[in-house]
C-alpha positions in Angstrom: -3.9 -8.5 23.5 -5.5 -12.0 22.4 -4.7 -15.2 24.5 -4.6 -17.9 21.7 -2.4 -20.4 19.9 -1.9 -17.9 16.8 -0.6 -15.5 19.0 1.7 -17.6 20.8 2.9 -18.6 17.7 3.2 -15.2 16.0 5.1 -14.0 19.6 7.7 -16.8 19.3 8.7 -16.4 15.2 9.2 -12.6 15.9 11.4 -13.3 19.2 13.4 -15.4 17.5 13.6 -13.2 14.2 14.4 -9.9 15.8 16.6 -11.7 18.8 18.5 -13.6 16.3 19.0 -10.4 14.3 17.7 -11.5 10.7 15.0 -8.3 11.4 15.0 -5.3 13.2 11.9 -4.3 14.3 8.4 -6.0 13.4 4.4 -5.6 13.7 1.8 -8.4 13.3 -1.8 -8.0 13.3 -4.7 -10.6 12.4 -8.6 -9.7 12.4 -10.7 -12.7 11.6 -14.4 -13.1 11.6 -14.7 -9.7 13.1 -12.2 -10.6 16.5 -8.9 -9.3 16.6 -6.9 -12.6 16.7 -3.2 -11.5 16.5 -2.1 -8.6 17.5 2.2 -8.8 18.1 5.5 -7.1 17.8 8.9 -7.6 18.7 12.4 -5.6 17.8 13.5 -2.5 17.7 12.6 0.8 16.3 15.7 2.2 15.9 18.9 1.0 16.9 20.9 3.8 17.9 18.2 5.5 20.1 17.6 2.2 21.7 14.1 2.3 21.0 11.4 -0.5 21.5 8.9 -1.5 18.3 5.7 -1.1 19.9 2.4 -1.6 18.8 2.0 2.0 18.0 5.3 2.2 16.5 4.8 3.8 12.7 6.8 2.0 10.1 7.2 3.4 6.4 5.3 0.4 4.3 5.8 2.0 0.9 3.6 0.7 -1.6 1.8 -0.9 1.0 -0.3 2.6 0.9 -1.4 2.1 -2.3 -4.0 -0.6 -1.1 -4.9 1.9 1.4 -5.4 4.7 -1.2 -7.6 2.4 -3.4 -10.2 1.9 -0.4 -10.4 5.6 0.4 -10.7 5.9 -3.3 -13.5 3.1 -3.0 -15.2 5.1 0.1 -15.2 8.2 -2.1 -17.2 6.3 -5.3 -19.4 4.8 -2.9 -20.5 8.5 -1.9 -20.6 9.4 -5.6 -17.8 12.1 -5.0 -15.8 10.3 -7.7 -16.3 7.5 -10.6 -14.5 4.9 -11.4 -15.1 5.3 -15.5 -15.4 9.2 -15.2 -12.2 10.6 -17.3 -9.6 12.0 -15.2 -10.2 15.7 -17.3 -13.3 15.8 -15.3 -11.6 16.3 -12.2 -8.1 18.3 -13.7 -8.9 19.4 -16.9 -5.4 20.0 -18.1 -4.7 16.6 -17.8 -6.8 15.7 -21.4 -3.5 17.2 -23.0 -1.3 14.8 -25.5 -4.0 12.2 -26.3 -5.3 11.5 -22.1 -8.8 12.4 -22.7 -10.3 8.9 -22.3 -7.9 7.9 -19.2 -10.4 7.4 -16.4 -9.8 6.9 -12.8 -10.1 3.2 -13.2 -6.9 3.1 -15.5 -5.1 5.3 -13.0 -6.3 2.7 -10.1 -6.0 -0.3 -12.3 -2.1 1.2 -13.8 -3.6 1.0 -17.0 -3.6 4.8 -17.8 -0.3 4.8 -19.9 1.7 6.7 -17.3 4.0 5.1 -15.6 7.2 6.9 -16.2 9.1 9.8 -14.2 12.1 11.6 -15.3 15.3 9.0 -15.8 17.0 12.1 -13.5 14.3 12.6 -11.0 15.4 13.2 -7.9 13.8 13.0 -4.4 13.5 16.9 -4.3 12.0 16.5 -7.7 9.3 14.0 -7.2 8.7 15.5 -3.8 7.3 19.0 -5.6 3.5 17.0 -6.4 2.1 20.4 -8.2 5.3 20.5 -10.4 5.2 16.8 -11.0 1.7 16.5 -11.5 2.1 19.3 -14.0 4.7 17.2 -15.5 2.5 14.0 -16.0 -0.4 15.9 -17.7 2.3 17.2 -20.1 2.9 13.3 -21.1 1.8 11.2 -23.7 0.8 7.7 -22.6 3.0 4.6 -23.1 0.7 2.8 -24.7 -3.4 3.2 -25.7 -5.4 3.4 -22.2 -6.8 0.9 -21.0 -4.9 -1.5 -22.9 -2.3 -3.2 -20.8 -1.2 -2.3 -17.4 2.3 -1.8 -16.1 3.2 -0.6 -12.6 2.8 3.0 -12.3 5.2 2.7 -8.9 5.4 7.0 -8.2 2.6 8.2 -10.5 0.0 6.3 -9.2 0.3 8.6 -5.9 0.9 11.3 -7.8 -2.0 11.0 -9.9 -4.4 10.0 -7.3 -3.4 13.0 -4.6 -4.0 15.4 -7.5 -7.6 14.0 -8.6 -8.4 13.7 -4.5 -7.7 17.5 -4.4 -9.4 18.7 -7.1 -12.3 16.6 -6.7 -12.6 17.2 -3.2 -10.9 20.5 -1.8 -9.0 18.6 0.7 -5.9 16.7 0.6 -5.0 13.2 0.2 -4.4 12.9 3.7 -7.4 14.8 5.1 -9.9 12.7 3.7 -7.7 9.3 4.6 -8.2 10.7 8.1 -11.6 12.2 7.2 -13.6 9.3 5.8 -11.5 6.4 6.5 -8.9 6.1 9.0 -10.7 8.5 11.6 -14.3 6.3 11.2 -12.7 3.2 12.2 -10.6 5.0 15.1 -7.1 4.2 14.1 -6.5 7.7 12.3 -3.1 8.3 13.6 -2.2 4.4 12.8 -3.0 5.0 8.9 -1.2 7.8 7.2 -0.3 9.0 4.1 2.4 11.1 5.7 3.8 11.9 9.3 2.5 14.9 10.9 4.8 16.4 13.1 3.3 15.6 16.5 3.6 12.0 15.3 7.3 12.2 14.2 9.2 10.6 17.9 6.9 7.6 16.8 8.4 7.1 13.5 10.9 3.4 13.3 13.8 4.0 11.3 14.6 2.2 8.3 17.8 -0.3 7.7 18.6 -2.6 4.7 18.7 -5.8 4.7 19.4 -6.9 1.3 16.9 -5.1 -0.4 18.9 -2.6 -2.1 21.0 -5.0 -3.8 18.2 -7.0 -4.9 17.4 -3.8 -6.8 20.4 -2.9 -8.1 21.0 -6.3 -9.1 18.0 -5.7 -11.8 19.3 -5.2 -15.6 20.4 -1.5 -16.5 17.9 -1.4 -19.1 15.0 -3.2 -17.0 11.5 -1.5 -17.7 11.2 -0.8 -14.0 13.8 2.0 -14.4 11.7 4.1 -16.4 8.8 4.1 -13.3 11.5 3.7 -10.3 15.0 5.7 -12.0 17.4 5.3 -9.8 17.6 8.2 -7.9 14.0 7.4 -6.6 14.5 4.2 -5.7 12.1 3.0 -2.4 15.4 1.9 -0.2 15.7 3.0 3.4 17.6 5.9 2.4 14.8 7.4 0.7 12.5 6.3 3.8 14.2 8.0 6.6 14.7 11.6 5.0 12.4 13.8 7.0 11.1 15.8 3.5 9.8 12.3 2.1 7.9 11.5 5.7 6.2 14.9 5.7 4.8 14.5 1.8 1.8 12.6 1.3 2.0 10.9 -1.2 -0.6 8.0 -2.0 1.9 5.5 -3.5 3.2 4.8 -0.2 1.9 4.6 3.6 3.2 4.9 7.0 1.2 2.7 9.2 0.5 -0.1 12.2 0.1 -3.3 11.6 -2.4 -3.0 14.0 -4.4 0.0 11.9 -3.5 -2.0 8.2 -5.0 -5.0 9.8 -8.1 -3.4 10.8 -9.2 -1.6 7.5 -8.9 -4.7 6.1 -11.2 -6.6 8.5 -13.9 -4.2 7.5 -13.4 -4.8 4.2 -13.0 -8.7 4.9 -15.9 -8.2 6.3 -18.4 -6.7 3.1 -17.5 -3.0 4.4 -18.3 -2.9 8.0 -16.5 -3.2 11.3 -17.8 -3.1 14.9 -20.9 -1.0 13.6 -18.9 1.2 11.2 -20.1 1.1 7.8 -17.4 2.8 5.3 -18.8 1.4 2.0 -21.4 -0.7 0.2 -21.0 -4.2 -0.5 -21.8 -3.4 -3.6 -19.0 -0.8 -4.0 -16.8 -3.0 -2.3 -17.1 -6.1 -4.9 -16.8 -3.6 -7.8 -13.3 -2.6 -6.6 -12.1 -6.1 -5.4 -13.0 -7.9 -8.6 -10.3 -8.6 -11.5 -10.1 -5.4 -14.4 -7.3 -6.3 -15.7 -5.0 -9.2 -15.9 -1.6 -10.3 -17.8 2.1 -9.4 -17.7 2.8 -6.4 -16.0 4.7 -4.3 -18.5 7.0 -2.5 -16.4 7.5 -5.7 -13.5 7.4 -8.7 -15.8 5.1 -10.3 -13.4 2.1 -12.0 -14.0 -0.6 -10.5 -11.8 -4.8 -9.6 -11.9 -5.5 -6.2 -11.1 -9.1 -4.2 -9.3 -9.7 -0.7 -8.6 -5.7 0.2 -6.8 -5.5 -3.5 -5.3 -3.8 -7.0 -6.1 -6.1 -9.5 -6.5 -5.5 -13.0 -6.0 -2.0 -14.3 -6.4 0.0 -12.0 -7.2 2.7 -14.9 -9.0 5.1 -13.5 -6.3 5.6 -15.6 -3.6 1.9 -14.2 -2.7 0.2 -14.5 0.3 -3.3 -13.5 -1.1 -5.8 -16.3 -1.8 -7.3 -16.7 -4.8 -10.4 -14.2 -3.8 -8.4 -12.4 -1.5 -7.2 -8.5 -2.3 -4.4 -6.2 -0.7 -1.0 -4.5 -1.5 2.4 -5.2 -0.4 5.1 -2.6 -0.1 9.1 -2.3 -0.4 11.0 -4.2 2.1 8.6 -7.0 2.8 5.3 -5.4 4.5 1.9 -6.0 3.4 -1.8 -6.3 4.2 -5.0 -8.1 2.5 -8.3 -9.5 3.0 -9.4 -12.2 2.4 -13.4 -12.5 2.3 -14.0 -16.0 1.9 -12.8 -16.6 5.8 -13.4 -12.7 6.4 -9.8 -13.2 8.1 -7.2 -9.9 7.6 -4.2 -9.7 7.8 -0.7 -7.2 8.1 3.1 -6.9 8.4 4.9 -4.0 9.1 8.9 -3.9 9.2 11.8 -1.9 9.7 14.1 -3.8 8.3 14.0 -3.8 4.6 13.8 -7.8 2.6 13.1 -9.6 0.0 9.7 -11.0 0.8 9.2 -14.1 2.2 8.0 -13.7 6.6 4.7 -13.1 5.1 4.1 -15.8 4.2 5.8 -18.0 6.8 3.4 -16.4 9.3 0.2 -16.3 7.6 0.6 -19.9 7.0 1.0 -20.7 10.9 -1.8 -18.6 11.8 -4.2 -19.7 9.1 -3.3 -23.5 10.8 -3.9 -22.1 14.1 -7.3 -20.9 13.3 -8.2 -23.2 10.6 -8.0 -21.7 7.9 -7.4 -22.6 4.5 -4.7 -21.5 2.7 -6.7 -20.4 -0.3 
């Protein structure tokens, strides 16, 4: 564990936040010029079994994963398996149908394929059966002309990118996170698309903690319904049933802080960690840089988008500097890079918030090391 003022720092915030009871359980983790510099956790994994957060405690992150995805995704073009501007009929050749012959894998990365709607009465069991929804999706006309504008494709995006994985590959989603990602860099049971079942006793539980209002506060008619309906909504319901823990699904991720903090340092870091080389620099800037940029047409946020992650300010209370690149997830968790100070950084939690710790604690230890904030 480091010995140094961010730690301390990091150590006392979470004491007080999970001993004062405003979270439940929560990770830290904090990589910066190739040193682990934070690495904390404080809480509770779950409440009724009277179980510790520990640093290899796995929390769902939700759309945290999707950052995660994009740099396996990354790995995969740097190897020439896939292409960013190959069309996704390449891969899945059913998928040309309705008008989707020109979507490449850069729209489905960048969530400017068109597709970002599910069923209004999808249900978990429903989005949960990825043959029969993928099937669905290449049944669908897109939203609007590829490539055009972007809007958050929330469930499709993992549904899109486990089916392309497969048929490009032969393996599954989370084979090749484990594969050519996760297992290089030695954390591949921190970094998961999906639980395995000898790694279900180290699962934390989900709680709310506002978030579901927050969401059911939005308008009736609010685009985001028609990419999240309501009966797939990414609450801590949906995050504790055992069926949606088992699927891997490339939307979300179930993860360390610890493991989310180190992929990030490699890429923070042009690629390469501690000898391990997962892509090219090259590679690495072509997916970090901006493709696309404007008002998200199903969030209503302003944000700049790469090859699956944020980049920059996200208009969001970000965290992200203005070359920095990551993805946060449901509930408050997150991870990024940021290459300018080749500093990483991730939060994990059970507890499920409007965001907002994220940035409280990057700020202290950005001052303990530093850093500037942007």
């Amino acid at each position: 564990m480091p010995d140094s003022p961010a730690q301390r720092r990091v150590e006392e915030i979470l004491a007080e936040l999970t001993g004062s009871g405003v979270e439940a359980g929560v990770q830290v983790a904090a990589w910066c010029d190739g040193e682990l510099v934070v690495d904390a956790w404080a809480g509770t994994a779950d409440v009724a079994e009277e179980r510790p957060m520990g640093p290899e405690t796995l929390v769902p992150a939700w759309s945290t994963g999707k950052g995660v995805a994009a740099a396996l995704v990354a790995v995969l073009v740097d190897q020439g398996v896939l292409a960013y501007d190959a069309p996704v009929a390449r891969y899945w050749p059913r998928f040309a149908a309705e008008g989707k012959e020109r979507v490449t894998l850069g729209h489905v990365l960048a969530h400017s394929a068109g597709l970002p709607q599910l069923p209004a009465d999808v249900t978990p069991e429903r989005l949960l059966d990825l043959p029969a929804m993928a099937d669905w999706i290449a049944g669908q006309q897109p939203q609007w002309e590829p490539g055009s504008a972007f809007g958050y494709h929330a469930w499709t995006y993992g549904v899109l990118l486990a089916e392309i994985l497969r048929r490009a590959t032969g393996r599954t989603c989370d084979q090749l996170l484990r594969d050519e990602l996760a297992g290089p860099l030695g954390i591949g049971d921190e970094l998961l698309f999906h639980v395995p079942e000898h790694l279900t006793s180290r699962v934390a539980t989900c709680y709310d903690g506002g978030w579901a209002a927050r969401l059911e506060r939005m308008p009736p008619g609010a685009p985001f319904f028609r990419c999240v309906p309501h009966g797939v909504l990414p609450v801590a319901e949906l995050g504790n049933r055992d069926d949606f823990r088992r699927i891997a699904l490339p939307a979300n991720g179930i993860m360390t802080a610890r493991g989310a903090a180190r992929l990030y340092a490699a890429l923070a870091c042009g690629g390469e960690l501690e000898g391990v080389r997962l892509l090219s620099a090259a590679t690495l800037k072509e997916a970090t840089t901006g493709w696309v940029s404007g008002v998200d047409r199903m969030m209503g946020t302003t944000c700049t988008m790469g090859g699956g992650f944020v980049i920059g300010d996200s208009g969001e209370k970000s965290v992200r500097p203005a070359g920095g690149f990551g993805h946060s997830g449901s509930g408050g968790s997150t991870a990024f890079a940021d290459p300018a100070h080749r500093f990483s950084f991730a939060l994990v939690k059970n507890r499920m918030t409007v965001p907002g710790l994220d940035a409280r604690l990057t700020s202290e230890i950005r001052t303990a090391l530093g850093i500037a904030s942007g």
